[in-house]
N, C-alpha and C positions, 0 to 999 in steps of 0.2 A: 504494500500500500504506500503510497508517495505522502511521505507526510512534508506538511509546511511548515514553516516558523511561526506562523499563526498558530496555528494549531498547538503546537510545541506549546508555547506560552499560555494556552490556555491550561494545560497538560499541567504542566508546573503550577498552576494555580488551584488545579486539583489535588495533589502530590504533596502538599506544605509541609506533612510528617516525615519527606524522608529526608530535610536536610537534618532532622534531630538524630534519626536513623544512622545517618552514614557518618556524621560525628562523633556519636558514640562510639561504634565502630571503631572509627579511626582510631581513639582514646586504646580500647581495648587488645585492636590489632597492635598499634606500638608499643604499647608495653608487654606485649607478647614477644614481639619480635626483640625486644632488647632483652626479655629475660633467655630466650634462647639464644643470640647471640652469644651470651655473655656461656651460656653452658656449653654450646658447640663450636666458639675459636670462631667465630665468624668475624669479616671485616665490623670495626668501629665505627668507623669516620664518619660512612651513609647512616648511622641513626641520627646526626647533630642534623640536617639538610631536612630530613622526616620529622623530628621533632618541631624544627621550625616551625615546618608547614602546617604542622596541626595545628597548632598555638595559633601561626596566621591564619587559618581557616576558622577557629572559634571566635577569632578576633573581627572579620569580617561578617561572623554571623550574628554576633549581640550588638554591632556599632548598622548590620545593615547596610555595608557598603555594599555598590552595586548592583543591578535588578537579580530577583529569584533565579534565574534561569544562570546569568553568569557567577552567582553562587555555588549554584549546584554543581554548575561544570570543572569550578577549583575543587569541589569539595572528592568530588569524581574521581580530579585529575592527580590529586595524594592518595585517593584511594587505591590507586591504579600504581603509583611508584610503593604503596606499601607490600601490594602484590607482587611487584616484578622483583623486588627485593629478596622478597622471600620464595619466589620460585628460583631463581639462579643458581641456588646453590643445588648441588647432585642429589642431598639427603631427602631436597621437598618436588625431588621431579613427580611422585603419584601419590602426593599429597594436592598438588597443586589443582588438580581439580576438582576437590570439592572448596577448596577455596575459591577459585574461580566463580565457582557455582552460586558460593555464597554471595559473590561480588553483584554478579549477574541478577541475582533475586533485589539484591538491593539498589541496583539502576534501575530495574524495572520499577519500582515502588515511586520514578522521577517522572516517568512518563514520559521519560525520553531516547527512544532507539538506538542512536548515535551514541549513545553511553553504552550499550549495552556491544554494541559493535567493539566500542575502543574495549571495554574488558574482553568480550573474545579474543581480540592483535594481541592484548598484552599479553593473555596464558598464550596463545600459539607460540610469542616471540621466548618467551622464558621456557616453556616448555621445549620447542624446538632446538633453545642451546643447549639445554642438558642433555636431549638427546644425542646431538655430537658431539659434547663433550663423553660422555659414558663411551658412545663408539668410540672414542679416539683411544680413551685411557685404557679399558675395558672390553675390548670386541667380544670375550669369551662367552658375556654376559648377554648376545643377543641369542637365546634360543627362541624356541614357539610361543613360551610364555610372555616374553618379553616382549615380540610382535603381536603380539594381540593387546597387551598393556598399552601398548603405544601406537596401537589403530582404536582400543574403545574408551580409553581417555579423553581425546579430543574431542569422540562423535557425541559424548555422553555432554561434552561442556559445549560442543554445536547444539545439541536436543534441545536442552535449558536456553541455549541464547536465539533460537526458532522461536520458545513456548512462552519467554518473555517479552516478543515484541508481538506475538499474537494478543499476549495479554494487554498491550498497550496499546492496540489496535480495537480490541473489541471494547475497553474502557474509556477509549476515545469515541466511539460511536455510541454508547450509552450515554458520554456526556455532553455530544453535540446534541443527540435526541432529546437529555432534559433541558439542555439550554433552550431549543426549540420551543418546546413545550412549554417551559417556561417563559419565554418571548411571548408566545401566542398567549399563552394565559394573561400577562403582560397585559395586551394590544386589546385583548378583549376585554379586560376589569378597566383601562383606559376610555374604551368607547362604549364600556357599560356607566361610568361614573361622567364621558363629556353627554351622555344621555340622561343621566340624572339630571345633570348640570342643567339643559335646555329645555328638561318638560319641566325642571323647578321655576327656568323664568320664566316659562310659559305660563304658568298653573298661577304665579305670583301674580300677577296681572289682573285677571278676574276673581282673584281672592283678594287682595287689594279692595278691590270694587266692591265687591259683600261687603268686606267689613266698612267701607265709608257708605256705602248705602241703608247699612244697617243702623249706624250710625247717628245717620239721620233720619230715618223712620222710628228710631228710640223715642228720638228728639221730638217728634208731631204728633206721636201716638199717645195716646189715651187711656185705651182700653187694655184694663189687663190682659185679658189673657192674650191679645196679640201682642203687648208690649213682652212678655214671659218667653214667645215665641220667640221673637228678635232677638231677645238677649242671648238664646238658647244657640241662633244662628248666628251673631256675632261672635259666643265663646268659643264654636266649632272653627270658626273662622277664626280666629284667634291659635288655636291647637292647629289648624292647618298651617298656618304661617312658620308657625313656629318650627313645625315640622319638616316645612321646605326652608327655611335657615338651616338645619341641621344635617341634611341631607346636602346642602350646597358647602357647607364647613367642612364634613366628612368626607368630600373630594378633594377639597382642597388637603385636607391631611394625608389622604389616601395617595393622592398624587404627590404629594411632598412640595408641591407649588406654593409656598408659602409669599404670598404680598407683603411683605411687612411696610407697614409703616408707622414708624418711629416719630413720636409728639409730647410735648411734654404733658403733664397732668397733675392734676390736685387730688390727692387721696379723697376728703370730704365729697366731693363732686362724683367723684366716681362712685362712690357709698349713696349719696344721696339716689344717684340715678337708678343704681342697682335697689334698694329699698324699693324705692315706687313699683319696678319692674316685677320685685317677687312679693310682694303683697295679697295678690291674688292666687298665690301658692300657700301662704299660709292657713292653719287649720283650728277649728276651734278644736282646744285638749291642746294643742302643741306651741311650747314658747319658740321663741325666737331670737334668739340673744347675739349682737356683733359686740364683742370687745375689740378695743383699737389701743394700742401702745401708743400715750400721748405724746412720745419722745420721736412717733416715727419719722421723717422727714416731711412736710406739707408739700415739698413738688416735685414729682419725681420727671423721668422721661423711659419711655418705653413704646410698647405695640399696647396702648390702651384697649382697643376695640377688643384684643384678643384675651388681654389680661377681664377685663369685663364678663369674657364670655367664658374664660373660667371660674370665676368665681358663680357666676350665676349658675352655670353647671351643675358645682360641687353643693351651692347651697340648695336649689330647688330638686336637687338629686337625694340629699336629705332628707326634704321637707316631705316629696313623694313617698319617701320608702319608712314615715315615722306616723304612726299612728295616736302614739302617746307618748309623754314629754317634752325633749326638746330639742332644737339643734343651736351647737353654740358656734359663732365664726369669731376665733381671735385671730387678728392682724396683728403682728411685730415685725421686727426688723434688727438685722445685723450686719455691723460698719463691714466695710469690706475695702481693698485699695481703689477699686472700680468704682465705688458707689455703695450701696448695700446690698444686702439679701434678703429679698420681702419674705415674709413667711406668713401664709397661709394655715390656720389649720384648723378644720370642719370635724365636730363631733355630732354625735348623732346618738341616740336614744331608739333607734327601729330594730330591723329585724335583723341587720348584721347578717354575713357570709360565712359560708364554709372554705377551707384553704382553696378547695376546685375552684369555687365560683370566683374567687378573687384573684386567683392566675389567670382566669377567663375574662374578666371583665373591659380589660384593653381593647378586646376582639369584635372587630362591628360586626354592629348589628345584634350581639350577644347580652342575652339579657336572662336574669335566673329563674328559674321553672318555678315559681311561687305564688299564690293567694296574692299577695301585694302586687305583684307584678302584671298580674293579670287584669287586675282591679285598677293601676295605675296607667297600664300602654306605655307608651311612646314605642321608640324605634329601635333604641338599643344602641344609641350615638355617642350618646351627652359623653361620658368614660373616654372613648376612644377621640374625642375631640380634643379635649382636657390633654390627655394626656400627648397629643401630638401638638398642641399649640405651646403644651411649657417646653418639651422638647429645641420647637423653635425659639424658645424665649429663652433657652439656654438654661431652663432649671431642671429639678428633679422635684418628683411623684414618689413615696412610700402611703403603704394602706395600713392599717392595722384594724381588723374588724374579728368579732367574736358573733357566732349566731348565735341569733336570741340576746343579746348585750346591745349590738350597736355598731358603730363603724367611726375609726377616726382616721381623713385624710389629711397630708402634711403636704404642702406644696413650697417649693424655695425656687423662688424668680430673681434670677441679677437683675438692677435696676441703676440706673444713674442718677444722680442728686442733680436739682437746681437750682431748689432752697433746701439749705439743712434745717430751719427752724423749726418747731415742732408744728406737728399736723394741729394740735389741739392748743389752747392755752386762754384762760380767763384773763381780765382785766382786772388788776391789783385783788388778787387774792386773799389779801390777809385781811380783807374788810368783809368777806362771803362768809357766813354762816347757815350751811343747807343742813336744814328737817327733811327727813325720808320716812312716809307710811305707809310702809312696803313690807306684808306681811309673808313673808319666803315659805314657810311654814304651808302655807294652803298649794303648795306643789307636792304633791303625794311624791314624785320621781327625787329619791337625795341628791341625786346627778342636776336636777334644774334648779335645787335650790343653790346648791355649789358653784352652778354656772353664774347666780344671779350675785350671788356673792363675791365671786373672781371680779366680775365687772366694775360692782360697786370700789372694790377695794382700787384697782387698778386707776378708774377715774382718779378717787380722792389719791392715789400716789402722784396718778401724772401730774394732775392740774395743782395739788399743794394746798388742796383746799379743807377744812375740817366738817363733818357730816356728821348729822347722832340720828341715829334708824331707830324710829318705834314700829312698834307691830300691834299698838291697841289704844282705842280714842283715849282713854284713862292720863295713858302714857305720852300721849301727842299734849295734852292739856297740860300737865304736868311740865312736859319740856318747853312748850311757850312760854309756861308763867318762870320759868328759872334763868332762859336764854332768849335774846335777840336774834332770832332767824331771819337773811335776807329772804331765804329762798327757801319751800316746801314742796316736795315731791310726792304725788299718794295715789296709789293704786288704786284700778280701775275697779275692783269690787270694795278695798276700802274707803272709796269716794260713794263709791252706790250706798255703802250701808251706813252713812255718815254725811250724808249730803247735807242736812240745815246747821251741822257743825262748821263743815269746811266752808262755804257759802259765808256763814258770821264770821268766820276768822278772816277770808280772803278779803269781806269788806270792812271791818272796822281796823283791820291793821295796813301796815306797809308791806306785809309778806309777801312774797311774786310765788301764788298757788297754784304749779300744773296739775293736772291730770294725767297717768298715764293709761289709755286708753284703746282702744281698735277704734277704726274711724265708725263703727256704726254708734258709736254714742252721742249722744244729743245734748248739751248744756244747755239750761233754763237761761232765756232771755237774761239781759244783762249781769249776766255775771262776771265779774275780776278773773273767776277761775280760768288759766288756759287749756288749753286740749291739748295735749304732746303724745301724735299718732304713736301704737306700737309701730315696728320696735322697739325697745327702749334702750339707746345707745348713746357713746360719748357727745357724738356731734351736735343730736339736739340740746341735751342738756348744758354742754357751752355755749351755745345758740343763747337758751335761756338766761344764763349766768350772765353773758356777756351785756345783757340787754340791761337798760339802767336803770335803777334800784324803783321802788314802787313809789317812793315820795319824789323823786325826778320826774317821772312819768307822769304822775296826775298835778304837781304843784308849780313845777319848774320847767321853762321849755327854752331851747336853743336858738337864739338868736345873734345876729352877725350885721349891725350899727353899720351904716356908711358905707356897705361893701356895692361895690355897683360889679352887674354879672353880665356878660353877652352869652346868648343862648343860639345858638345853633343849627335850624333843623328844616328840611323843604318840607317836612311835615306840619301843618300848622294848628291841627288838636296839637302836637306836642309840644308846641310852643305855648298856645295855651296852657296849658298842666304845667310844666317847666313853671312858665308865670307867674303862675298861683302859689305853687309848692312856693318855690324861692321868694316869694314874696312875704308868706308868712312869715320868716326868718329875718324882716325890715330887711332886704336885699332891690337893691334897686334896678330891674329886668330892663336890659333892651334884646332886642330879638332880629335874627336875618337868619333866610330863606333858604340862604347859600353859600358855598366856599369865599365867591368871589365878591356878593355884597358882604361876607364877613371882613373881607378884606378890608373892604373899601372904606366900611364903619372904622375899624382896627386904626386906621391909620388918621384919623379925624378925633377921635375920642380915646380916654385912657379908660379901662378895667383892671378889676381886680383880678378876676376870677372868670374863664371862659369854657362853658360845657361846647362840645364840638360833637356834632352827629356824625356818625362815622359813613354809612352809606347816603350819599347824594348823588343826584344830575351831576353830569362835570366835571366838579373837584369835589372829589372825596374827602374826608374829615381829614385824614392823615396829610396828605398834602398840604388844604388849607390850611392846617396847623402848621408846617415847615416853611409856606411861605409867609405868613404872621413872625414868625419869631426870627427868618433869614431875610426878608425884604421889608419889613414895616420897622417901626422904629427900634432901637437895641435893647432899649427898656425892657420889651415884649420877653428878650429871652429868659427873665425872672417872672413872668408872670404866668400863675399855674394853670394850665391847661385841662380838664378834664373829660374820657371819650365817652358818650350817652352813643350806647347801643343795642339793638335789641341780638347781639350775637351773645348769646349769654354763656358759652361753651369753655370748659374749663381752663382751656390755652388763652382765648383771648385775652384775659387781663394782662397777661406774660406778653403778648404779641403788639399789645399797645404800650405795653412799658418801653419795649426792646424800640417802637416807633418814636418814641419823645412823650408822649403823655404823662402828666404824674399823675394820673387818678384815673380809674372805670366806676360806671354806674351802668348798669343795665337797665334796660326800658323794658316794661314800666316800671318807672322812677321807684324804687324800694325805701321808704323816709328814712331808716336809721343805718341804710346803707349811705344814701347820700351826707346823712351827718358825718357818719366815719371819714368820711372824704373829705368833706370840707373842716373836717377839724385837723384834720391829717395834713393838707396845703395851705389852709390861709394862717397866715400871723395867729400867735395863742391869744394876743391882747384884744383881737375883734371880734372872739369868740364868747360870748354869754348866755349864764344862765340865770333866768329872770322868773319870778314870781310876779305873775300881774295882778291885777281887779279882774281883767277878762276871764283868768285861768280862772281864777278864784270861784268864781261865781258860776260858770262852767261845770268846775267839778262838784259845786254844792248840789246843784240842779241836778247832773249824772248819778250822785250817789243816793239821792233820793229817790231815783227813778231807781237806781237798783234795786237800795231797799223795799222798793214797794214789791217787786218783782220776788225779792226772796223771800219774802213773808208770803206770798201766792203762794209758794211751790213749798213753803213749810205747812201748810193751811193744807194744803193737797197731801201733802204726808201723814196730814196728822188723821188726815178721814178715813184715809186708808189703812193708819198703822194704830189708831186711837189713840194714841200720845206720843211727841217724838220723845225717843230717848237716847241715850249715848251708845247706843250699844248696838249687835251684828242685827241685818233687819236682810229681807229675801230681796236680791237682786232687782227679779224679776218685778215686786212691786214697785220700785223705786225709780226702777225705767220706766213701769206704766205711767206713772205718776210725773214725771218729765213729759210723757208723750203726749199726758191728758190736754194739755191746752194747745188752744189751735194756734199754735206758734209757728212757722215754718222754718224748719230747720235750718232753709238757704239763708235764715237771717243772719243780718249780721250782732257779734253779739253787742250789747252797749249800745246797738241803736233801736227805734220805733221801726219799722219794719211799713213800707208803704207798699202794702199786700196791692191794693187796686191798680196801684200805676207800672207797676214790674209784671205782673202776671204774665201780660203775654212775650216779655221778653225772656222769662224763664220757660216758657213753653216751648219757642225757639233754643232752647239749652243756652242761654247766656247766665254766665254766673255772677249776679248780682252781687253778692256780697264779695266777690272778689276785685270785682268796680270800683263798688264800695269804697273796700280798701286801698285800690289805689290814689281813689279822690280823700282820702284821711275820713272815710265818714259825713263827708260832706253831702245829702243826697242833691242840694239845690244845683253844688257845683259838677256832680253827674249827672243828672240830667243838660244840664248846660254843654256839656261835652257830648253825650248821644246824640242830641240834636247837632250839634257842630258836624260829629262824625258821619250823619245823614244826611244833613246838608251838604258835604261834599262828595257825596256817592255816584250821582248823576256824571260828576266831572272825570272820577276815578275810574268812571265803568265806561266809560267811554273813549278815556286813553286808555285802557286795558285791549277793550277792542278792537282799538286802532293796533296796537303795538304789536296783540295775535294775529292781526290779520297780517302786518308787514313782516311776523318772524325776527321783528325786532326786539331779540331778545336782551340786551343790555338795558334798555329804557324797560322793558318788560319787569325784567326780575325790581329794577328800583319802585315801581308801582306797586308789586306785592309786596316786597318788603317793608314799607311804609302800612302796607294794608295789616301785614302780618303784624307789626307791633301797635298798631292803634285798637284793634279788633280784640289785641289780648288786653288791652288798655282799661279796654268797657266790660272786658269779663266772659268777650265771645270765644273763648279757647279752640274749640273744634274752629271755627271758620281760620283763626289764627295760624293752626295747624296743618289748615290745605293750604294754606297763604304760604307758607316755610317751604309744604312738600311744591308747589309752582317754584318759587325762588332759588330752591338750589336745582329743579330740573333747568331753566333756563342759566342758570349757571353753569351748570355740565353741557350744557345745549342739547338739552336733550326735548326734542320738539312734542316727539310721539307721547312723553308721559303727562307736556302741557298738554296736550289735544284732550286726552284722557280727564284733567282735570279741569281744563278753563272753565267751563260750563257750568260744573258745577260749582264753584266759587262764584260764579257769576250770578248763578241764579240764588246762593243763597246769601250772598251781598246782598242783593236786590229785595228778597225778602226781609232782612232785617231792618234796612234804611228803611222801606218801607211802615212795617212794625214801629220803629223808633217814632217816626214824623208822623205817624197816626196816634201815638201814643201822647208824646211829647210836643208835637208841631205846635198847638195850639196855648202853650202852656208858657212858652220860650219865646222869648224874638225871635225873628226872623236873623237877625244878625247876632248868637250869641257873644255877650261880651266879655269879658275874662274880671271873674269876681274882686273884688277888694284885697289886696292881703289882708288876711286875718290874723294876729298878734295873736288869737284864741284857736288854735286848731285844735282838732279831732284826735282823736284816740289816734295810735302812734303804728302803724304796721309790724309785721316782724325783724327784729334785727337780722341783721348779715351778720354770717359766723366770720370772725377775726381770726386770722394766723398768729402766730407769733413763739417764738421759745418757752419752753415748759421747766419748771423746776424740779431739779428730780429732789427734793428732802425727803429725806426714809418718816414713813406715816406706820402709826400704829391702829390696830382693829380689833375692835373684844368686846363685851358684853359693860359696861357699869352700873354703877348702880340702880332701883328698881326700874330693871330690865330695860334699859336704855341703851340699846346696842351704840355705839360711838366709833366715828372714824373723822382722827385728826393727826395734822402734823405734830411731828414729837416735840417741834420748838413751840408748838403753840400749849400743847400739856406741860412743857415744863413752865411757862408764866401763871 
């Protein structure tokens, strides 16, 4: 058979065991050969030359010099002088072929003929001189016997050097046929996965559509049991999607085609997103706990998208497979020279694996033959996705799971620093005093109570802060009348069985009272208490912490004397809002359209402080802002720039830093974010806080309206329960008894609730109270703004039109994007939502998925303006004007969570005295 050097080398790549093979070998042939030298008087000299070579052959075997193949053929080519060696002499002339033989067995194990040839030459050439040598010295010695020794000698070391390259002939055609095989299977798991790949976007398309049609049929319908229907086709639709992500990930892993791309990112941000997204995995019976190491970095850089789609995997892969107890997620982190080492690690409370199932688990599609699994579906991806994406992320995957126990996965991701500061951290600490009434105890699982406790403690280390945990009203009374608490935390059953306690406390004190809750719970009209959705983790709680104390809130408010501000935006609701907001703050607003009347203004008049919209006609924010500060007066290059955007995604604040900005605010204007901001760039000396007559009076009126409100829903407790008392009362009653009054839950809380004139914009799915909340509570100042945003519908829908029709997608996408943040402005989120999904498709240019959506944004624009100006038309000028500033504003929106360095001081945790569980820094115990 004609072999090639191809071939050869594939040969060798099969063979990898006989360079250890013919090493050894070598080893034990030359110390063979020196021990019989040294017994039979043989020459010396040729062992030093042999020795060498063996030495240099082990040498080039652990150093890996030069390819397998010219390896082999040194390692061959010693073998080969250790033989001719030892055949020369007279004593090993019919010895030598079963040496030979042995040679031959071990070229053959190389897969290379040519080797097996050169050992044949070598016995013929050694064997052949000893034959003349014997004849020469010796003739008497050739009798019959002799002649048949030396005709079946050779034939016997021809037989073996035939039967070796037949063997290396038939072992090369087995493994060209599995390489074949292989290939084909290859080519065919290829164009069975580019087939997944194409019916996934196929399929994505018109599921897409269900679920936005669905959407909006929620949104008009009425009728139960058709609206039960919808949701029923919405959720499928939802598991379908989900499904074709998973299927289109799982090629991409299966094919090894890994896209990365590499963006920086905010730990919080990516928690937050992921929360929202498994919410609807969670279960009633099963907690849900993320602990986060407040020291970990706050910005890292990596493959977000992918590092997202593991965690989300590993958590709702938990969540599925746990029927009772809990799943707990702790995030830490370890320094490393690169960056650090994120570490993941997901415990679980379910049904847990056998050793089989958990060696299987990597394998798509491979899912375990059980009651839960059959009950749960999916596809059998999630596992094999995970663990090919940390793969690409460069980390490593260990499982440790026990059946019937549980399952805990540990994941280590390299990651790169941007900011070291810590992810988590409060604003001056040593003035926080948190009550927690959080009763651990009512989790039957020791494992959930353990989890709830790790967390607790780890907070109070990070942040530095001191906490004393009760677990009964007694006990909570008691710790009020001995301590000054900023801040109280109380669980969502011990809020229910204690509701006209917590309600008194939250209104006659300064204390900032959340609730920790699921979102199906309801607070009674005007109450102080907050709602802090499960889960219950670091973020919110510094969220809370961070926000300012309860007598700043209602008595004191932020104001900035003499500051005059240039606002930004070809939006002109935005500039409205802008207006108003700043204007409460005694700020004195001027306002342009565009980059280049910002200009124009800039270079005529002096500011303090200038908010810059970042997407415009023309010149975009960033520009505008470089040529303000490189061509208008030099002054300008001190004066603080901030970017109003509605790109709210976790890079851009980094992206506009890295542009010249000192400040982000995200649209719609967030209040106590914009405060941060502005207290963050302007001078400390223009910054005040002022107790007025307006607050004053204000809050006397609000808290009387409260109390009237918490005396209802004590009145309603008491008929139900025939006396309130301090003590455990039935859930279930306590929620009726919330539910009894015709209150509408979309209200917002602390205000009257104007049921007649929002009805049908909440039928339309606009969320009022989140309106609401961007206009600070103001109803008169939103309405004021819905009609504004109605009144320019007519104008919008029309360049919209035009821009679709011309394929003019640059002007296109700035129309919805404008639309996008106004729309979320007034609280219409879904419309705001198609508005985003148009804006990045005309970003990508991608025509066919605006064709898909124009229409529909169109037509449900058109309904709402509608809606608005029938509602509101007649109620409002014609020309809304942009209200007063009001030195008296409204209840305050939620703060932005703050960055910054966490304190690591060693904190102690343990029970004191009557049963006051306590967790404080150990400098604050020892004062």
């Amino acid at each position: 058979m004609k072999e090639s050097s191809n071939n050869s080398d594939k040969n060798t790549t099969l063979f990898q065991a006989s360079h250890m093979m013919i090493l050894v070998t070598m080893i034990v042939a030359s110390l063979a050969l020196g021990l019989e030298g040294i017994l039979l008087g043989w020459e010396k000299w040729p062992m030093i030359p042999i020795f060498a070579a063996v030495i240099a052959s082990w040498v080039l075997h652990i150093h890996q010099t030069f390819s397998d193949r010219q390896r082999i053929v040194i390692h061959c080519t010693v073998l080969m002088g250790l033989l001719f060696y030892y055949g020369i002499h007279p004593t090993s002339t019919f010895d030598l072929s079963v040496t030979a033989c042995i040679g031959i067995l071990l070229c053959t194990t190389t897969g290379i003929k040519k080797l097996i040839y050169f050992c044949v030459i070598t016995f013929c050439i050694a064997f052949g001189y000893n034959v003349i040598l014997l004849s020469n010295e010796s003739p008497e010695l050739f009798d019959a016997l002799m002649f048949s020794r030396i005709v079946y000698h050779p034939l016997i070391v021809f037989v073996v050097g035939w039967l070796g390259t037949v063997l290396i002939d038939l072992w090369t055609q087995l493994l060209n046929h599995s390489k074949r095989e292989v290939r084909q299977l290859t080519e065919a798991t290829g164009r069975f996965n580019e087939f997944l790949t194409k019916v996934s976007h196929e399929i994505r398309t018109p599921v897409n559509a269900v679920l936005g049609l669905s959407s909006i049929a929620i949104e008009q319908t009425e009728d139960k049991e058709q609206l039960q229907n919808l949701r029923e086709i919405q959720r499928a639709g939802k598991r379908v999607a989900e499904q074709i992500s998973d299927i289109l990930d799982y090629s991409e892993v299966d094919r090894q085609r890994f896209a990365m791309n590499t963006e920086d990112y905010m730990l919080a941000s990516v928690l937050h997103d992921l929360v929202m997204e498994i919410k609807p995995y969670m279960k009633k019976g099963v907690e849900f706990i993320i602990d986060v190491d407040p020291a970990t970095p706050a910005m890292l850089r990596s493959d977000v998208a992918k590092l997202k789609k593991i965690i989300w995997h590993l958590t709702t892969n938990a969540l599925k497979f746990t029927q009772e107890g809990g799943v707990y997620l702790r995030i830490t982190s370890q320094p490393q020279s690169y960056g650090i080492n994120l570490i993941l690690d997901i415990t679980d409370t379910g049904e847990g694996m056998t050793d089989e199932e958990a060696d299987r688990i990597f394998d798509g599609y491979y899912q375990a033959s059980n009651t839960y699994t059959r009950q749960s579906g999916g596809l059998g991806l999630g596992m094999s996705i995970v663990n090919g994406y940390v793969s690409a992320l460069g980390g490593f995957l260990c499982i440790n799971s026990v059946k019937g126990e549980g399952t805990t996965v540990r994941v280590t991701i390299p990651q790169e620093i941007v900011d070291p500061s810590g992810c988590i951290s409060v604003r001056d600490p040593g003035r926080l005093v948190i009550g927690a009434f959080l009763n651990f105890e009512k989790h039957f699982a020791p494992v959930v109570r353990d989890f709830y406790n790790r967390m607790v403690v780890n907070i109070v280390k990070g942040l530095n802060v001191q906490m004393h945990r009760v677990d009964t009203l007694e006990n909570l009374i008691r710790l009020n009348s001995s301590i000054r608490m900023t801040h109280l935390f109380v669980g969502e059953d011990e809020y229910a069985q204690n509701i006209v306690a917590i309600e008194k406390l939250a209104e006659s004190s300064s204390i900032s009272v959340s609730v920790i809750a699921s979102d199906r719970v309801v607070l009674p009209a005007g109450t102080r208490v907050h709602l802090m959705e499960k889960p219950f983790y670091c973020f919110p709680v510094a969220e809370v912490l961070n926000r300012v104390n309860s007598d700043e809130v209602t008595d004191k408010y932020m104001y900035c004397h003499g500051i005059r501000a240039l606002v930004v935006d070809d939006e002109p609701l935005n500039l409205t809002v802008a207006k108003d907001i700043l204007g409460r703050y005694d700020i004195s607003v001027s306002t342009a359209g565009s980059g280049q009347e910002a200009i124009e203004i800039c270079s005529k008049e002096a500011f303090d402080i200038v908010f810059m919209d970042h997407m415009m006609p023309g010149m975009d924010g960033i520009e505008a802002m470089r040529r303000i500060r490189s061509d208008v007066l030099g002054a300008w290059k001190s004066v603080p720039m901030v970017a109003l955007t509605a790109n709210a995604v976790s890079t851009a604040r980094e992206s506009f830093r890295i542009a010249g900005f000192d400040g982000f605010v995200a649209k719609p204007i967030d209040i106590l974010e914009l405060e941060r901001v502005m207290r963050l760039v302007l001078p400390k000396t223009v910054v005040t806080f002022e107790d007025t007559p307006h607050s004053r009076k204000r809050n006397m009126n609000r808290r009387r309206r409260a109390t009237d409100r918490i005396e209802d829903t004590a009145a309603q407790q008491r008929e139900i329960d025939g006396a309130v008392k301090f003590g455990r009362r039935s859930t279930d009653k306590v929620v009726g008894a919330l539910k009894a009054p015709a209150q509408d839950p979309g209200a917002p809380l602390g205000t009257e609730r104007a049921a007649d004139a929002f009805t049908p914009l909440r039928k339309l799915g606009v969320d009022v109270t989140q309106g609401l909340l961007y206009c600070q509570k103001d109803e008169e100042f939103y309405q004021s703004l819905l009609v504004q945003f109605a009144s320019e519908g007519n104008e919008k829908r029309t360049n919209l039109e035009k821009f679709f029709a011309e394929k003019n997608l640059n002007d296109y996408s700035i129309i919805v994007h404008a639309l996008k943040s106004t729309s979320k402005m007034i609280g219409a989120s879904d419309l705001s939502a198609k508005a985003k999904a148009l804006e990045e498709a005309s970003k990508a240019g991608d025509f066919a998925s605006i064709e898909n959506g124009h229409r529909t944004v169109m037509d449900e624009y058109k309904v709402l303006t509608d809606t608005i100006l029938s509602s509101f038309g007649d109620e409002t000028s014609d020309e809304p004007g942009i209200p007063d500033p009001k030195p008296d504003r409204g209840s305050r929106a939620e703060d932005t969570l703050e960055f910054g360095p966490a304190d690591d001081e060693p904190l102690e945790f343990g029970p004191v005295n009557d049963d006051v569980l306590e967790f404080r820094p150990e400098s604050e115990r020892r004062r």
